[in-house]
C-alpha positions in Angstrom: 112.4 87.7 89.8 110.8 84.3 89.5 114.3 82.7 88.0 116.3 84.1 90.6 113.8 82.8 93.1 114.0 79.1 91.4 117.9 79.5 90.7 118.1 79.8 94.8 115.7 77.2 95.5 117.9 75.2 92.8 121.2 75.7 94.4 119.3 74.6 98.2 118.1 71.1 96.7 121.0 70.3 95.1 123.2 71.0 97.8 120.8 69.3 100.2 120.3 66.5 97.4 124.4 66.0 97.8 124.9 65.8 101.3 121.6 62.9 101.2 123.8 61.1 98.4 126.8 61.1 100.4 124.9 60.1 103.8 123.2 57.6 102.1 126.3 56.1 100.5 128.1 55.6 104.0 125.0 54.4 105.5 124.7 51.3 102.4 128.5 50.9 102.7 128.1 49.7 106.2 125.1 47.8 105.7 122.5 50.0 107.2 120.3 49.1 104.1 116.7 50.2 105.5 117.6 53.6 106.0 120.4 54.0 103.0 118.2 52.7 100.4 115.4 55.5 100.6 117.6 58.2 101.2 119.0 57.3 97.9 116.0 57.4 96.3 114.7 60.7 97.8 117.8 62.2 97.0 117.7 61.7 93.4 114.2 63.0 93.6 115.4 66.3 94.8 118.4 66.2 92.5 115.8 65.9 89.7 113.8 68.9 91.3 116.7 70.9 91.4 117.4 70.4 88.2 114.7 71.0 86.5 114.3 74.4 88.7 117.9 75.4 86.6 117.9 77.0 83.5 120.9 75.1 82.5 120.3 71.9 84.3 117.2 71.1 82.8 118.4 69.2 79.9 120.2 66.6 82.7 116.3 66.2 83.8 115.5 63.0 81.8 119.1 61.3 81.7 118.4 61.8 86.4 114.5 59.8 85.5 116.7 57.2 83.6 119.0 56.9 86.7 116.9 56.7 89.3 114.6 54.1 87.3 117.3 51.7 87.7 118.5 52.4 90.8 114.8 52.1 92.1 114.7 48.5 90.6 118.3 47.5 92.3 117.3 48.7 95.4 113.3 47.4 95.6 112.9 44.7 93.0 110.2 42.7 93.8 107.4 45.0 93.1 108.3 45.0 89.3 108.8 41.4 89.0 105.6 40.2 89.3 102.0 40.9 90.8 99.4 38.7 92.2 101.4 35.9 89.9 101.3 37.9 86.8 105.0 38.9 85.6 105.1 42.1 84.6 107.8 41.4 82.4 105.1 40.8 80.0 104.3 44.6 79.8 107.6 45.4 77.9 106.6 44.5 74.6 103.1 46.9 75.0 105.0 49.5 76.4 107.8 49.6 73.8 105.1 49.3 71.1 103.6 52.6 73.2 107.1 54.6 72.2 107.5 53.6 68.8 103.6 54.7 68.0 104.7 57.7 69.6 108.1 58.1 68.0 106.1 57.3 64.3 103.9 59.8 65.4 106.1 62.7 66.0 107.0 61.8 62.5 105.9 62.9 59.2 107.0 61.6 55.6 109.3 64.9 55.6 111.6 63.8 58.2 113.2 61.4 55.4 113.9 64.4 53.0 117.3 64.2 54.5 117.9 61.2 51.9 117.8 63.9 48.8 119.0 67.1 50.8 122.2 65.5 52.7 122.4 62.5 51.1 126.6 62.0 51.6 126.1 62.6 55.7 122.8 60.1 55.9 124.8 57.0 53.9 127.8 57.3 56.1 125.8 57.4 58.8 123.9 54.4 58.0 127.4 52.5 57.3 128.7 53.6 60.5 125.7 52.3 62.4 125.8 49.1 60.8 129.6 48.3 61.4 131.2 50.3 64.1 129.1 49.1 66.7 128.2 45.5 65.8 131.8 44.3 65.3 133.3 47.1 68.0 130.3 44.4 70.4 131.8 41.3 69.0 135.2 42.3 70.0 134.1 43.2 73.6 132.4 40.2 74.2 135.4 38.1 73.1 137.2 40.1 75.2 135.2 40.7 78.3 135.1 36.6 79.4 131.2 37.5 80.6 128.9 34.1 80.7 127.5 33.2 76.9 124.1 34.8 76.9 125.1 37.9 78.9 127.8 38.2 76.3 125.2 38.2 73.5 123.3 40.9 74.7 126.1 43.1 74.4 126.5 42.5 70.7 122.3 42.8 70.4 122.9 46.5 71.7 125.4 46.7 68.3 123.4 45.3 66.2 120.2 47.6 67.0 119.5 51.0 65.5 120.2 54.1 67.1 117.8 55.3 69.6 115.7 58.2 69.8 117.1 59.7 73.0 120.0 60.3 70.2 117.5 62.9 68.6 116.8 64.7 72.2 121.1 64.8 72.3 121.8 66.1 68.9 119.5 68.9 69.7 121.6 69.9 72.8 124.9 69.0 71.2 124.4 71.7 68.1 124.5 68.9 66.0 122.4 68.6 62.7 118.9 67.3 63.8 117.5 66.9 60.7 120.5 64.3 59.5 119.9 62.9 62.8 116.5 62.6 62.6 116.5 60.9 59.2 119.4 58.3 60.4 117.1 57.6 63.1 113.9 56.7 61.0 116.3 55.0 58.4 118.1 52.7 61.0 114.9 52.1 62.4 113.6 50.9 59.2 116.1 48.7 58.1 116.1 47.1 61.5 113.9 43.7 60.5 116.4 43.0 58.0 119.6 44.4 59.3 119.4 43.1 63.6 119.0 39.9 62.7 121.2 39.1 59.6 124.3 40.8 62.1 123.0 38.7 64.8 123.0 35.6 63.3 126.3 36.1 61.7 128.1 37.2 64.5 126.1 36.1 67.7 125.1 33.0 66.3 127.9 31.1 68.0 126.4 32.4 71.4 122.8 32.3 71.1 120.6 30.0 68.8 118.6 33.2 66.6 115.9 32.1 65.1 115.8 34.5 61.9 112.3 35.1 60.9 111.0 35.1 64.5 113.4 38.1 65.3 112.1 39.9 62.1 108.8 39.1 63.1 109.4 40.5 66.2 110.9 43.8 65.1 108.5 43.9 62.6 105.6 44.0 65.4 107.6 45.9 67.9 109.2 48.8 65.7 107.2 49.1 62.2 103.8 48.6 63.1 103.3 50.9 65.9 105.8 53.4 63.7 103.3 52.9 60.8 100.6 53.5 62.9 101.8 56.7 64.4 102.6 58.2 61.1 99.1 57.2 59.4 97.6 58.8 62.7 99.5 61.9 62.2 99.0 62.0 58.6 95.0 61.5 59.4 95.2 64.5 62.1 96.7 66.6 60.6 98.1 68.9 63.2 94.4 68.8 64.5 95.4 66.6 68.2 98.5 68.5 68.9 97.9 68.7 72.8 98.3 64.3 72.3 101.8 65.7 69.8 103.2 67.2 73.0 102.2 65.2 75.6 103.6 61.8 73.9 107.5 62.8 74.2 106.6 63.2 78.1 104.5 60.1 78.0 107.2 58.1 76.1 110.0 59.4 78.5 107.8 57.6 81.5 107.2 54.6 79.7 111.3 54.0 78.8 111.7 55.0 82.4 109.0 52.1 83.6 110.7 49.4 80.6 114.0 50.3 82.4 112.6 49.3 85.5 111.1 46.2 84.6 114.1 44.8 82.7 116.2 46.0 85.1 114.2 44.0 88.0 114.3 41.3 86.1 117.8 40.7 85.8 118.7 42.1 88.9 121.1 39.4 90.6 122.8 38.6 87.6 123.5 42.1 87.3 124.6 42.4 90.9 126.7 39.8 90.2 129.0 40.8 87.6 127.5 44.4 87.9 130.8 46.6 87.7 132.1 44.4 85.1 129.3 45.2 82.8 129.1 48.7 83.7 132.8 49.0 82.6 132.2 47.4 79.5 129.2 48.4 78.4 131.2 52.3 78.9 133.7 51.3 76.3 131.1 49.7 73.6 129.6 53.3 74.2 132.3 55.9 74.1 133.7 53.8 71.1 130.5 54.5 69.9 131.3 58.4 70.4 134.6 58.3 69.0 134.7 56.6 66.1 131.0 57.6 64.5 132.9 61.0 65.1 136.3 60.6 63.4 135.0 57.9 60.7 132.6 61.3 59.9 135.7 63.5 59.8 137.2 60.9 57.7 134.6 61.5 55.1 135.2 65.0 55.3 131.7 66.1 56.8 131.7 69.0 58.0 131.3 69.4 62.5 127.9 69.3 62.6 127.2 66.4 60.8 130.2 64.2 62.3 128.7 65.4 65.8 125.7 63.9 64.4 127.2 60.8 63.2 128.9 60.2 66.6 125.7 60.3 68.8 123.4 58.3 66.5 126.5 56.0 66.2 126.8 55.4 70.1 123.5 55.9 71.3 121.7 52.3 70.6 118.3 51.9 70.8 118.6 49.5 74.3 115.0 49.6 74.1 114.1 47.6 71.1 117.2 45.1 72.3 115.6 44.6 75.5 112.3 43.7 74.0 114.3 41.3 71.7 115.6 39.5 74.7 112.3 39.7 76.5 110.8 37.4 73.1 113.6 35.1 73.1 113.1 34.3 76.4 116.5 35.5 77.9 115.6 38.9 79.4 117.5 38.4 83.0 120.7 37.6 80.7 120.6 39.1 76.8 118.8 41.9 78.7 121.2 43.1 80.6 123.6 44.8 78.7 120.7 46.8 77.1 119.3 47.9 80.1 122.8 48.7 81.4 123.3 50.8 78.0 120.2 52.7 77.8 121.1 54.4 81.3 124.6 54.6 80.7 123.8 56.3 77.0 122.2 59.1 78.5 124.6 60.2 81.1 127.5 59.9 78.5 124.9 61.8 76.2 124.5 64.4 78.4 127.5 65.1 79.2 128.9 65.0 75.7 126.4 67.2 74.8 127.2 70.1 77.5 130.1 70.1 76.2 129.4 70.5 72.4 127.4 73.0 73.7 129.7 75.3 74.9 131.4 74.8 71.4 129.6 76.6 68.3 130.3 74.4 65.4 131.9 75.7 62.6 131.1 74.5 59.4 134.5 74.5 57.7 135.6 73.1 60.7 
């Protein structure tokens, strides 16, 4: 009784949630800002409500938060630039340090046992994370004519690790979790050694990179607060598992919130070559998709594991990049295309997944 009641109250706010979207479209397309703006914003609220009211919406809940993060630092930026003087920009670097302690303590020493039990899926993973995207983000920003630093950022997002929003999707998409899981860690690992060696050698003609500052940042950003969560865990031992479920909640606010702030940051740049960079940063991603997936079937994995391959390969970890370009000073230009990325990611995550869903895979496949 109580699903059927929510599935109707679903249907209601999502169709009113449409007809807001489309009023609110016309009403910024002639320039009636001050009442289009929050009507936007309200009805991405409700979409949120409705789907989360839907059985089979649900999983679009966090990809909508993403969404409307952005879109609430586009429309109403000033608030997240700075406060009484202070720019908040400065809370990035705290707040990712807040997901990866949360992320390393999710974690146990376990979730790298993928190494000896699937060792063939986790090394072509790894060498599809460490080439498709880098040189598929050197290509685009050769090819995309963008200004020098925003440029750079694009080929940051390649050179990061996979993300763990790639975990969340692998789950949804019937993929192999634990493969993606241990890609994840292992990408996340490397990532003091491996982001800046591909970003000096192939961004280094857009951006000076210092090379021990960037490890020293990754190192302070990623595998401390990683380290830390893991030793907590360890410590704990399953005895704090209220904090174990409220920190994927907590971290899905805080990515929300980094979104925002990054995205404030660099908001006129953005406007400026917005669709552009949009269309861009879709390709680098769905390139992403398609070949972590057929490199994968190239190997002969099975469709699992290339499933797997293709979302840890084109889901980034826009995150950590944005921090990057937060330390080096550049986060209204580098930063873009990572802030860009992470929201993009998870609608293309999303919707790949719903798909894969509908698909059992089939391990001779």
């Amino acid at each position: 009784m109580q699903a059927s009641l929510n599935n109707r109250i679903s249907k209601l706010l999502l169709i009113l949630a449409s007809c807001g979207l489309a009023g609110s479209a016309y009403l910024l397309s002639t320039g009636s800002l001050d009442i289009g703006k929050p009507i936007l914003l309200l009805s991405l609220a409700i979409t949120g409500l409705g789907a989360y009211l839907h059985p089979s919406l649900r999983g679009y809940l966090y990809t909508l938060m993403i969404l409307a993060s952005a879109m609430l630092a586009l429309l109403y930026p000033q608030p997240f630039v700075s406060y009484q003087g202070y720019p908040l920009s400065q809370l990035i670097i705290p707040l990712l340090q807040f997901v990866m302690f949360g992320m390393g303590s999710s974690m146990t020493v376990s979730d790298f046992s993928g190494i000896v039990n699937n060792p063939k899926g986790v090394f072509i993973g790894i060498g599809c994370q460490l080439t498709i995207m880098p040189f598929t983000g050197v290509l685009i920003a050769l090819w995309s004519g963008l200004p020098t630093e925003i440029a750079a950022g694009i080929i940051l997002v390649g050179c990061s690790p996979s993300g763990v929003a790639s975990n969340v999707i692998s789950y949804l998409a019937k993929a192999n979790l634990a493969l993606s899981i241990t890609i994840t860690a292992i990408s996340t690992l490397l990532a003091p050694l491996t982001t800046p060696l591909l970003m000096r050698w192939l961004a280094g003609s857009y951006i000076e990179i210092d090379l021990l500052e960037m490890m020293w940042t990754i190192l302070k950003l990623v595998i401390f607060p990683i380290a830390a969560g893991l030793l907590f865990n360890s410590l704990l031992q399953n005895r704090a598992k209220w904090l174990q479920r409220l920190m994927p909640t907590a971290s899905t606010v805080v990515i929300a919130i980094v979104i925002i702030l990054i995205t404030a940051s660099g908001r006129d740049n953005l406007l400026d070559i917005g669709v552009l960079l949009l269309a861009i940063v879709l390709v680098h991603n769905l390139l992403g998709y398609n070949l972590g997936y057929w490199a994968a079937k190239l190997f002969g994995l099975d469709e699992r594991d290339c499933r797997t391959i293709a979302l840890e390969v084109g889901m980034q970890n826009g995150g950590m990049a944005g921090g990057l370009a937060k330390e080096m000073g550049k986060l209204a230009t580098v930063g873009l295309a990572p802030a860009v990325f992470s929201v993009l990611q998870n609608i293309t995550g999303s919707i790949l997944a719903s798909v894969w869903q509908k698909k059992q895979p089939n391990a001779k496949d």
